[in-house]
N, C-alpha and C positions, 0 to 999 in steps of 0.2 A: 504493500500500500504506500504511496507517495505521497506526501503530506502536503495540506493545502499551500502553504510554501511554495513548496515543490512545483507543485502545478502551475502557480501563481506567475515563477520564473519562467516555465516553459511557455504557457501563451504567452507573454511578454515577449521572450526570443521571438517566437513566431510572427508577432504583430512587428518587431522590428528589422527581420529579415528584409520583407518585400521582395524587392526582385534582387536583393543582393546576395550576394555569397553567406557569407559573415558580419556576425556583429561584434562590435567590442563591448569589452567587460566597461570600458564609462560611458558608452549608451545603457547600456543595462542600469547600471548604478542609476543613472540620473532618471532614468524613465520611471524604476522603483522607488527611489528616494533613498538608496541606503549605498553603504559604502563599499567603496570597490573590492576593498576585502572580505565582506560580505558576498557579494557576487563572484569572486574566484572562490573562496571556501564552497560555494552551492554548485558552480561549474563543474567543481573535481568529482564532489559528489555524485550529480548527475550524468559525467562520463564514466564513472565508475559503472553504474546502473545503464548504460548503455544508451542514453537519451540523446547526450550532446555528446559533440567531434568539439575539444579545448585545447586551443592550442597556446601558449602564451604567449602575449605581444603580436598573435596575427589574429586571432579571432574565436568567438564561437557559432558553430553550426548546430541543426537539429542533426540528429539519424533519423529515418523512416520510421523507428517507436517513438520517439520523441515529437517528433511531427505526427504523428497518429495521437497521443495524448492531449497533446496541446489543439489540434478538433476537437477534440471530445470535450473539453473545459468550452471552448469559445462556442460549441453548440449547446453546451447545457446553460451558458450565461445568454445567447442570446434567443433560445427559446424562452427561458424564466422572466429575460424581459419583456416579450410579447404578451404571454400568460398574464403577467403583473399587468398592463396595458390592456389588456382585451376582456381576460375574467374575472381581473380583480378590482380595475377602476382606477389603478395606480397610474397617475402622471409621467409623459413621457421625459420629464426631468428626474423622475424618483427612481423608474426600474434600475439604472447600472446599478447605483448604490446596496439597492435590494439583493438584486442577481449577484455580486460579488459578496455577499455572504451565501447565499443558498447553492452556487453552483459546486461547492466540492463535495458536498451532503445527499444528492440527490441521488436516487435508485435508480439503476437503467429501464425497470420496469414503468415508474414515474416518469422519464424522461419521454417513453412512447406515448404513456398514456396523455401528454401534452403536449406533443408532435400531432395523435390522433386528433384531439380535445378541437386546437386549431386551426386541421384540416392541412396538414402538412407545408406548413408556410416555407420561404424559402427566403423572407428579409426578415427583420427585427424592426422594432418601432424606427430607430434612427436610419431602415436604409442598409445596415449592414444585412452581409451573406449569412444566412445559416448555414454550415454544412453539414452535409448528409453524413447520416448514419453510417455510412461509408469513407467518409474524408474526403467525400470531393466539395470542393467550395468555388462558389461563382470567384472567376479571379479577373471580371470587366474591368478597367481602367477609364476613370472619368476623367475630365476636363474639373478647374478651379474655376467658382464663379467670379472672384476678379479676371481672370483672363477674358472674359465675356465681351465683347463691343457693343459699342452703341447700333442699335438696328436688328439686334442677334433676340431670338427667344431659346430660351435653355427649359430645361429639364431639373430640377430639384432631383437629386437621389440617394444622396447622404450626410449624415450633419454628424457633427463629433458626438458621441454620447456623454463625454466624463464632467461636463460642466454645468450642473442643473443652472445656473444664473445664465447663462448663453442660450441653452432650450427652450429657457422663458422667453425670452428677446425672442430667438428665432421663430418661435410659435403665435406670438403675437405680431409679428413681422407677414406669418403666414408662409413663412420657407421651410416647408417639411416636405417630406417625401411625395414624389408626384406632382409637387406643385409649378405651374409653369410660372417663368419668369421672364418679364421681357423688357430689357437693357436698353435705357431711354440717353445716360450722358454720362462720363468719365470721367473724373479730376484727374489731371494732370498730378503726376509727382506724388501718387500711392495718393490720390486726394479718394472723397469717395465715389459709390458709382448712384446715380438716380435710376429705378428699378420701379415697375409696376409689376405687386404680384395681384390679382384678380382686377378687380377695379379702383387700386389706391396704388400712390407713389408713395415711395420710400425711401430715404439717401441712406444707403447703407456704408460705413465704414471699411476701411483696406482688410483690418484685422478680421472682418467676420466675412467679408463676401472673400478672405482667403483661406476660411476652416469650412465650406458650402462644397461639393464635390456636386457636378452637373453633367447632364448627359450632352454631347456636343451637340455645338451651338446650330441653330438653323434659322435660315431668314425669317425673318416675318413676311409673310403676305399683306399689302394693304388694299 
């Protein structure tokens, strides 16, 4: 059994992989908040246990368990967020917090029975992949809503989940999943962008139309 720790660090590598090789042990650190020494003592560990490829001074990698473990956490946190959102009335600002206590505890029996419950979803409130019961997970690559032009209508498809104070802004903004937007004017020199989502303008800021993840851009028709 691997301790929720343990897990904790392996989705972590996993989310900070991306398309790269390797991550270093001070991405890790700083992504957890704890110190480098901490995340080489958990490294060695977890290469011993056959999870991660540690090498020092050039990086860590998953292995193919290690990467199988770390789905299985990121599918139980973001099924329990949906669940939290759908059957339980929880705020799409509240599930991470929730989910990151209940996802090492959960029964794989439980975890079906709330894959069925939902009808086999395949995002989470924010947008992100579920992946399947299997490990395969959507790996699309979006466009940044600052990168958007003026005349462009985009596609809303994922919003960070870890900052319930920004979820608020963005859901009273009306930028959540599926929602179209369409890109009216641009500040100059990271100024902001002026954005109409339904029938309201909006001037949104560099820092949040650069955490907004959109489906690319397509003209508008007028």
């Amino acid at each position: 059994m691997l301790s929720p720790a343990a897990e904790d660090y392996l989705k972590v590598v996993y989310k900070l992989l991306g398309n790269v090789e390797v991550v270093s042990t001070t991405a890790v650190s700083e992504r957890m908040a704890v110190s480098a020494a901490s995340v080489t003592n958990m490294m060695k560990k977890l290469a011993e246990m056959g999870l991660v490829a540690h090498t020092p001074y050039q990086g860590i990698a998953l292995t193919d368990a290690g990467r199988k473990v770390a789905l299985e956490i990121i599918r139980h946190h973001r099924l329990l967020e949906l669940y939290l959102a759908e059957a339980l009335g929880f705020g799409w600002d509240q599930v991470d917090a929730e989910a990151e206590r209940l996802e090492h505890v959960i029964s794989e029996e439980f975890e079906a029975r709330m894959d069925e419950v939902l009808g086999y979803p395949t995002i989470d409130p924010h947008g992100d992949p579920i992946p399947t019961k299997d490990g395969i997970v959507d790996t699309s690559r979006y466009s940044l809503l600052v990168d958007a032009q003026p005349g462009q209508s985009v596609i809303v498809r994922r919003v960070p989940d870890s900052d319930p104070d920004m979820l608020r802004y963005l859901a009273d903004l009306g930028l959540v999943p599926d929602a179209t937007v369409n890109v009216i004017k641009k500040e100059p020199f990271n100024g902001p962008l002026l954005v109409k989502v339904g029938m309201v303008e909006h001037h949104i800021g560099h820092q949040v139309a650069s955490s907004v993840l959109v489906d690319r851009a397509r003209k508008v028709t007028r």
